[in-house]
C-alpha positions in Angstrom: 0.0 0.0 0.0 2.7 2.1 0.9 4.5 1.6 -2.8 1.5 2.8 -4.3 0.9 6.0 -2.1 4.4 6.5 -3.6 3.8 6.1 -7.0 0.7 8.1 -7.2 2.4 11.1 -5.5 5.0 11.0 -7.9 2.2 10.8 -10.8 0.6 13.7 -9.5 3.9 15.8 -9.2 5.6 14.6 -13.1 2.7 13.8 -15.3 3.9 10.9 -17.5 3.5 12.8 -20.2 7.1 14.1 -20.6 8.0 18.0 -21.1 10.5 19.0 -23.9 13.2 21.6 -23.4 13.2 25.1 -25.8 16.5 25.7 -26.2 15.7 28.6 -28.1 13.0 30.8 -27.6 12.1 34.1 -29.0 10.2 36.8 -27.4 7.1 38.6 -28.9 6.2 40.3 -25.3 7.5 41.9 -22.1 6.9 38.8 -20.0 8.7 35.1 -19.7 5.7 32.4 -19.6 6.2 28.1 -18.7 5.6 27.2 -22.1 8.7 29.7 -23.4 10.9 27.3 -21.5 9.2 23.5 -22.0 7.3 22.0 -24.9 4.0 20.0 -23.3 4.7 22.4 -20.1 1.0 20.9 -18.8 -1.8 23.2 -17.3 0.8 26.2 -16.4 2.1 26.1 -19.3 0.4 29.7 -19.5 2.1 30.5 -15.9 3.8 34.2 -16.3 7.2 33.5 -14.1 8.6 37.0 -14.4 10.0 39.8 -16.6 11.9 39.0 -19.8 14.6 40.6 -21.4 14.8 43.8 -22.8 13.9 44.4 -26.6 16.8 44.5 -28.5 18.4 42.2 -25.4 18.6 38.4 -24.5 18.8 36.1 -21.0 20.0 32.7 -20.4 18.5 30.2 -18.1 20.4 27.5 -17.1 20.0 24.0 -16.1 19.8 24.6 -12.1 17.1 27.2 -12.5 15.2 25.0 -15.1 15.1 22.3 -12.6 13.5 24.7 -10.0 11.2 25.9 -12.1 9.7 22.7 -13.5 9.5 21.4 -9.7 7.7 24.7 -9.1 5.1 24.1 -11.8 4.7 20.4 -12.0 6.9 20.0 -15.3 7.7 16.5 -16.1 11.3 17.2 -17.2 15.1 17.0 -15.6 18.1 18.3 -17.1 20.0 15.4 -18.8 23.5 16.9 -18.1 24.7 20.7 -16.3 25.0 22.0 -19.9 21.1 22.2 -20.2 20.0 25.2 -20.6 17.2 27.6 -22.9 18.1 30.9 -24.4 15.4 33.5 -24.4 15.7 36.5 -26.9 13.5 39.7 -27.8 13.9 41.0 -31.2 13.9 44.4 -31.6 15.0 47.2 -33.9 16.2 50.8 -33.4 13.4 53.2 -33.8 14.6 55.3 -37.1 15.6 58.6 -37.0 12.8 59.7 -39.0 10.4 57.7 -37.0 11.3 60.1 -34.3 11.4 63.5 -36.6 8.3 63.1 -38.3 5.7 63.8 -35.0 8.6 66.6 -33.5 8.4 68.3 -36.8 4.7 68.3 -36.9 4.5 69.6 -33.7 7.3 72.2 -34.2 5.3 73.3 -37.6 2.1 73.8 -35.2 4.5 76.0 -32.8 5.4 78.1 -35.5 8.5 76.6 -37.6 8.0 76.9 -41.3 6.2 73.9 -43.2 9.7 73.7 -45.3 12.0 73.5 -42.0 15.2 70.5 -41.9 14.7 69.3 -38.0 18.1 68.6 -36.4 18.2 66.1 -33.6 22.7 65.6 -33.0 23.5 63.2 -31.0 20.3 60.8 -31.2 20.2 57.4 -29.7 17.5 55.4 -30.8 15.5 53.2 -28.3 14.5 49.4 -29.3 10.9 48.6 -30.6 9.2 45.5 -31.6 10.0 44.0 -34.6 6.1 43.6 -35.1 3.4 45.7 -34.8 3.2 49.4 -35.0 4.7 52.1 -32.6 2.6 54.9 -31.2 4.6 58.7 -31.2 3.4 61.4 -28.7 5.6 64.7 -28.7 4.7 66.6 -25.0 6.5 69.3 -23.2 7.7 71.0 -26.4 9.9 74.1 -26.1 10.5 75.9 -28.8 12.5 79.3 -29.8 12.1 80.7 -32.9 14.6 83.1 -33.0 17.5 80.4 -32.5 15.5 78.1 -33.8 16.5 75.4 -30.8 13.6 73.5 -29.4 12.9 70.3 -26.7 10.5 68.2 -26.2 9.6 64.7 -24.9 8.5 62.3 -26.8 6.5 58.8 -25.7 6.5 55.5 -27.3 3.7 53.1 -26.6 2.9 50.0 -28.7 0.9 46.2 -28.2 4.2 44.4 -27.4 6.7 47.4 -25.7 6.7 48.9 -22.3 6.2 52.5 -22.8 9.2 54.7 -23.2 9.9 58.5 -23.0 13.0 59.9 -24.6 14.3 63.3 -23.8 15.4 64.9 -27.4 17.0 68.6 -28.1 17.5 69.9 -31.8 17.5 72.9 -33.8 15.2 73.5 -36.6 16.7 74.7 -40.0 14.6 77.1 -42.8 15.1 75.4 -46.1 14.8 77.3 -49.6 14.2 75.5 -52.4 16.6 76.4 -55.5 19.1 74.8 -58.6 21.8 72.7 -57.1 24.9 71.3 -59.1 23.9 67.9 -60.4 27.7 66.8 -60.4 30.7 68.3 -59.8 31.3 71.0 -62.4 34.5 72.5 -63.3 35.4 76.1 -63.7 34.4 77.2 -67.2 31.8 74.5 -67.5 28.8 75.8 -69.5 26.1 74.4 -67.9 23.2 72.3 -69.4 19.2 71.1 -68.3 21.1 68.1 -67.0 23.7 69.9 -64.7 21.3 71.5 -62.8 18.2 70.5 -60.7 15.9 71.7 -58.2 16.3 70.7 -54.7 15.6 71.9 -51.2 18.6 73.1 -49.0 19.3 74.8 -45.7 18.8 78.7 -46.2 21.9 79.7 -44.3 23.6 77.6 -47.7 22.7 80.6 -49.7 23.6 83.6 -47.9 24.8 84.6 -51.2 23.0 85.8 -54.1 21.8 81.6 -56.0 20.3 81.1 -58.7 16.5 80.7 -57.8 15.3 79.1 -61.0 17.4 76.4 -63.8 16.7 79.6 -66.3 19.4 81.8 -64.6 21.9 78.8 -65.2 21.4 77.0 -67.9 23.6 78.4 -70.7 26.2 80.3 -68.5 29.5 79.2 -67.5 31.0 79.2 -64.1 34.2 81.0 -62.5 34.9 78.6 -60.1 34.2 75.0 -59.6 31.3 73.6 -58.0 30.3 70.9 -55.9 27.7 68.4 -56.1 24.7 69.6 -54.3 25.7 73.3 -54.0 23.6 76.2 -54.8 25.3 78.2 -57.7 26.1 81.7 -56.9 24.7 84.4 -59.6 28.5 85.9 -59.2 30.2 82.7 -60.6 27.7 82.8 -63.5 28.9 84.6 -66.4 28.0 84.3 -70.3 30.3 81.9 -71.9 32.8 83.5 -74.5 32.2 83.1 -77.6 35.3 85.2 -78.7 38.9 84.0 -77.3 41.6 86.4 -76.7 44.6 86.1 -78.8 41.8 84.7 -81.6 41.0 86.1 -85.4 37.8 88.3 -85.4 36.5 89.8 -88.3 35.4 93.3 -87.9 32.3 95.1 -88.8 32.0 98.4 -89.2 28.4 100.3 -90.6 28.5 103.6 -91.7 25.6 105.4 -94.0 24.2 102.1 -95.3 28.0 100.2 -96.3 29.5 97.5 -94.6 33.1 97.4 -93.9 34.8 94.1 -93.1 38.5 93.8 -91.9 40.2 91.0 -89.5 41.8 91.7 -86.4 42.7 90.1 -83.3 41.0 89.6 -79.9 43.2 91.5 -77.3 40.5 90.3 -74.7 38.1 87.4 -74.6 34.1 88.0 -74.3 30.6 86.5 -74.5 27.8 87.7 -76.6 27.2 91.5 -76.5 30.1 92.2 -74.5 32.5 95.1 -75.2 36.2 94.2 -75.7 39.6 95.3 -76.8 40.6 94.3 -80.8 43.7 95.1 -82.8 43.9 96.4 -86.5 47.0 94.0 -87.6 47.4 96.6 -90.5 47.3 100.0 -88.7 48.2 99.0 -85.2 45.0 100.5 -83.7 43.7 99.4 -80.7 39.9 99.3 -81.1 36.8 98.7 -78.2 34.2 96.3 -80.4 31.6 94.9 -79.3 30.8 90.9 -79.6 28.3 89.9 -81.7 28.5 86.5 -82.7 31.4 83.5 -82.3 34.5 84.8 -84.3 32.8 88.6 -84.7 33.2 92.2 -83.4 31.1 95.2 -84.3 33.2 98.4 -84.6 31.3 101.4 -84.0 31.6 104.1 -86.9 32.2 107.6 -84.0 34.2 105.1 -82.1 38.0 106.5 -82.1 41.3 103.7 -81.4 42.0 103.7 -77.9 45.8 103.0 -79.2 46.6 105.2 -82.2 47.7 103.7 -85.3 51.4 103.3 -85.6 52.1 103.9 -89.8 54.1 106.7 -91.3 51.9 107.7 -94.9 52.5 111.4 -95.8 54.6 112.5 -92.8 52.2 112.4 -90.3 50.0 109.7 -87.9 46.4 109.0 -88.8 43.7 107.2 -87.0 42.7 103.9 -89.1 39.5 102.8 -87.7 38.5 100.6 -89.9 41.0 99.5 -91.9 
């Protein structure tokens, strides 16, 4: 009688039924539960025992502990050797930085910022949130000074499988102007085409300067100065490309009471379309101000007198040859 007492309080306490080890488990919730540790865990299996780890984090329970526990809980299972043991993770992922920016710039453009503003949060260290299921943003506590532009606030995350979590963030807010930017690098001298050029938005204190505000203004000049990719283009680096080279052959016009004098000369000065420039008369030596009117041509102005006098001895004495 005694031998049976025995055996039916053992039944009672290790089902016969016998539990399987997890040696891996993964997490969807804040909570550690029987059946995350043992397959066939029995009526508890639904027992909470206690906290898990942290999203983003992992704990390890080893075969001493298991033991305990499936005493505690009437688990039919023993450790087969000390090196037992069930590792219990909860994935998680960083919450993205614009995760964060997208409810502190709403609530900054409802304090006053501009609907175009760049929000600036240095030095951001994203908490962990589920894997699974969506995240819940609440910005409170907002500070904000528009002058500076520097604001704080707090903002909340709550969601169906996270603990709720506030994060204390600090930033500035940034006006943004939208305007051409350099599609590549360009070089100095570069004249610039639709495909160099495009619009974009940019932090306003990246054009102090006077930019371009429209592809119009660029397209078809050149530049002064190099420009990087992504930089506004300053209206004092764009300049009309030259369509006349200095030290090149120019043939001059001159019109005077309804004739057409041609000569050639030579570019003392290079210049773009209607610009004024400096051309010598190979045959008198006159120094001539032209103005450019097409690639390889100057238009000499019939009043206009040589700003170097012609250097020829005819009949003793030194004329002015404009136009010869």
């Amino acid at each position: 009688m005694r031998r049976t007492f025995i055996c039916l309080a053992a039944l009672i306490a290790f089902p016969c039924h016998a539990a399987t080890l997890r040696p891996m488990t993964s997490l969807s919730g804040p909570t550690v539960r029987l059946s995350d540790l043992f397959d066939d865990a029995g009526p508890n299996a639904a027992r909470i025992l206690g906290p898990g780890p942290a999203l983003g984090g992992n704990i390890v329970v080893e075969a001493p502990q298991l033991a305990a526990i499936a005493r505690q809980f009437g688990v039919n299972w023993r450790p087969a050797s000390p090196a037992d043991r069930a590792f219990l993770d909860r994935p998680g992922r960083p919450l993205t930085r614009d995760e964060a920016m997208a409810p502190v710039r709403v609530a900054l453009i409802e304090a006053g910022a501009s609907e175009n503003c760049e929000v600036e949060i240095p030095g951001f260290t994203p908490p962990q949130v589920p894997l699974k299921g969506g995240v819940q943003t609440i910005v409170t506590q907002l500070q904000y000074d528009a002058p500076s532009g520097r604001f704080s606030a707090a903002l909340s995350l709550t969601g169906d499988f996270m603990e709720p979590v506030t994060m204390r963030l600090a930033g500035r807010v940034q006006e943004t102007i939208e305007v051409p930017i350099a599609t590549t690098r360009l070089p100095a001298g570069a004249v610039l085409r639709a495909g160099d050029v495009h619009m974009a938005r940019i932090r306003a204190a990246l054009a102090r300067d006077d930019v371009a505000r429209e592809p119009q203004q660029a397209i078809g000049m050149a530049l002064r100065h190099s420009i990087s990719a992504g930089q506004p283009l300053p209206m004092a680096d764009l300049v009309r490309p030259s369509i006349v080279e200095k030290g090149g052959a120019v043939q001059m016009l001159l019109n005077s009471t309804g004739l057409t004098v041609a000569a050639q000369g030579q570019a003392l000065e290079s210049g773009a379309m209607g610009e004024r420039i400096r051309v010598l008369n190979p045959v008198s030596r006159a120094v001539l101000e032209a103005e450019v009117t097409g690639p390889g041509q100057v238009r000499v102005q019939p009043d206009s007198l040589p700003l170097v006098a012609a250097s020829f001895t005819g009949s003793g004495h030194t004329r002015l040859a404009a136009g010869r």
